[in-house]
Each structure stands twice: as C-alpha cells, then as structure tokens.
N, C-alpha and C positions, 0 to 999 in steps of 0.2 A: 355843592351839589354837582358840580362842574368833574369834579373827581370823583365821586361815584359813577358818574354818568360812564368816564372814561374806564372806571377798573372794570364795570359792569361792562363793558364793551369787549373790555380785555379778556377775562373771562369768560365770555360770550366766544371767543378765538380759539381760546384754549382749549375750549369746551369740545369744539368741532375738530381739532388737531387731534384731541386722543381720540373722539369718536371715530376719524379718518384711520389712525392707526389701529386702535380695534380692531375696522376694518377688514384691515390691509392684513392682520394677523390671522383673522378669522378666517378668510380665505387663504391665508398660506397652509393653517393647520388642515381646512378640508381637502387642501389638496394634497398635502401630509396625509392623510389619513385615507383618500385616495389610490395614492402612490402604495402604500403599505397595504392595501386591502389586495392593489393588485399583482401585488408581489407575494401575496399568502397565496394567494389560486393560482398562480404561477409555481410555489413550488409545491403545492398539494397535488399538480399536475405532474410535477414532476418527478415526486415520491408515490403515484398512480403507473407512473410508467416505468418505474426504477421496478416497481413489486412487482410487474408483470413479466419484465427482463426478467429477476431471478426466478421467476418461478416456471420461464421457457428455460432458460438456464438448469434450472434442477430436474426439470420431467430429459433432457436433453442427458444429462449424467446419469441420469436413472436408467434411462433408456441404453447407454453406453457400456455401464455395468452389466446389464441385464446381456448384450449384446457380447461382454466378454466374458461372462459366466458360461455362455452359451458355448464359447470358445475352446473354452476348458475341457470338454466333450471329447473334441476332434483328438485324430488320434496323430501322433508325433511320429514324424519319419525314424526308422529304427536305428538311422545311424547318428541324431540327434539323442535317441532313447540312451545308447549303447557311449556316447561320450558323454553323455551329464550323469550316468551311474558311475563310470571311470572316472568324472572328476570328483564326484561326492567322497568315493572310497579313497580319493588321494586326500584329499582334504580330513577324512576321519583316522585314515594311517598316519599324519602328522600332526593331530592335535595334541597325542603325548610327547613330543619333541616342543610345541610350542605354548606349551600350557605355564610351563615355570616362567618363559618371558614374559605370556601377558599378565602374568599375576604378578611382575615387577622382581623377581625372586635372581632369574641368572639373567646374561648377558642373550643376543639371538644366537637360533642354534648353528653348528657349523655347517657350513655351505652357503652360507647364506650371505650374498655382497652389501658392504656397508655401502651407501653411496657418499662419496667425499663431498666435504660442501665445497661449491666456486665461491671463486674469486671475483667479489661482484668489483667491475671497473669503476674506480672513484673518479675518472676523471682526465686524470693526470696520462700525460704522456709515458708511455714505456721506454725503461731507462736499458740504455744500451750494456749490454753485460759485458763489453769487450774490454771497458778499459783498467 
C-alpha cells in the first residue's frame, strides 16, 4: 500500500509539472498571438499610409502632366523653331544613305568615322620599344 501511496504521490508531481508547463505555454502563445495581432495593425498602418503616398504621388503627376501639356501652348523662340526644322530635314535627307545599314544590307555610309576600339590596359608595365 506503501507504494501506491508513493506512485500516487509521484503522480500527484507530475500532474502539477505539466499543468505548470501548460501554463508557461499558454502564456507564451497569448503573447505570441499578441505580438502578431500587433504587428497586423502595425502594417495595415502601414499599407494606410503607403495608399495615401501614392495616391499624393499620382494626383502630383497628374498635376505635372497636366502643367506640361499646358506647356506645349507657349510659343518657341523662332531661332529654336528655325534649327529643329533644319535638323529634322538633315535627318530626312539622310535617311536614304542610312536605310540599307540599318536594315543590316551594306556597310556605314561614307563619311562616316569608324571609331577604333582601345586598348584597354591589362595591367602590365609598357614594354620599352627601344631594344
């Protein structure tokens, strides 16, 4: 009876050990569950204030656009007018000289400077040419 008395004792130990642990777990999870609640409002705030950036953001571009559209209006100084039609008409006088290179057909047309490739430096010391 002697050793029932003692397992029943023993178990009576045990009994309180997982309860403690329980516990000790139960509270770890609510403050787990805590921790993560206050990290969801934390970035629901965060993604509150990210929406409202872009959306100063886009009325800000809108406005922008709207402000260089506006722009388009004004009228161009005539010696700005008078070199961007003189470049247009060089660029449309030469497009039949450069139409076969960009269609991969000839070589570039003449006049036109290849540029050489350099000599990228390896490193190494420059060897004397004298000897």
């Amino acid at each position: 009876m002697a050793s029932y008395l003692a397992q029943e004792v023993q178990l009576a130990k045990r009994h309180e050990e997982i309860l403690s642990q329980r516990m000790v777990l139960l509270q770890q999870m609510e403050s787990h569950l805590g921790d993560k609640e206050a990290e969801k409002t934390w970035q629901i705030q965060e993604a509150d204030a990210a929406r409202k950036r872009n959306v100063a953001l886009l009325n800000d571009i809108k406005t922008a656009g709207k402000n260089l559209q506006s722009r388009d209006h004004l009228l161009l100084h005539p010696d700005i007018v008078n070199l961007e039609t003189l470049y247009w008409a060089k660029v449309e006088d030469s497009i039949p000289k450069w139409e076969p290179f960009f269609l991969g057909r000839t070589q570039a047309p003449i006049g036109v400077r290849k540029s050489k490739p350099t000599k990228q430096n390896t490193g190494s010391p420059p060897r004397d040419k004298r000897k």
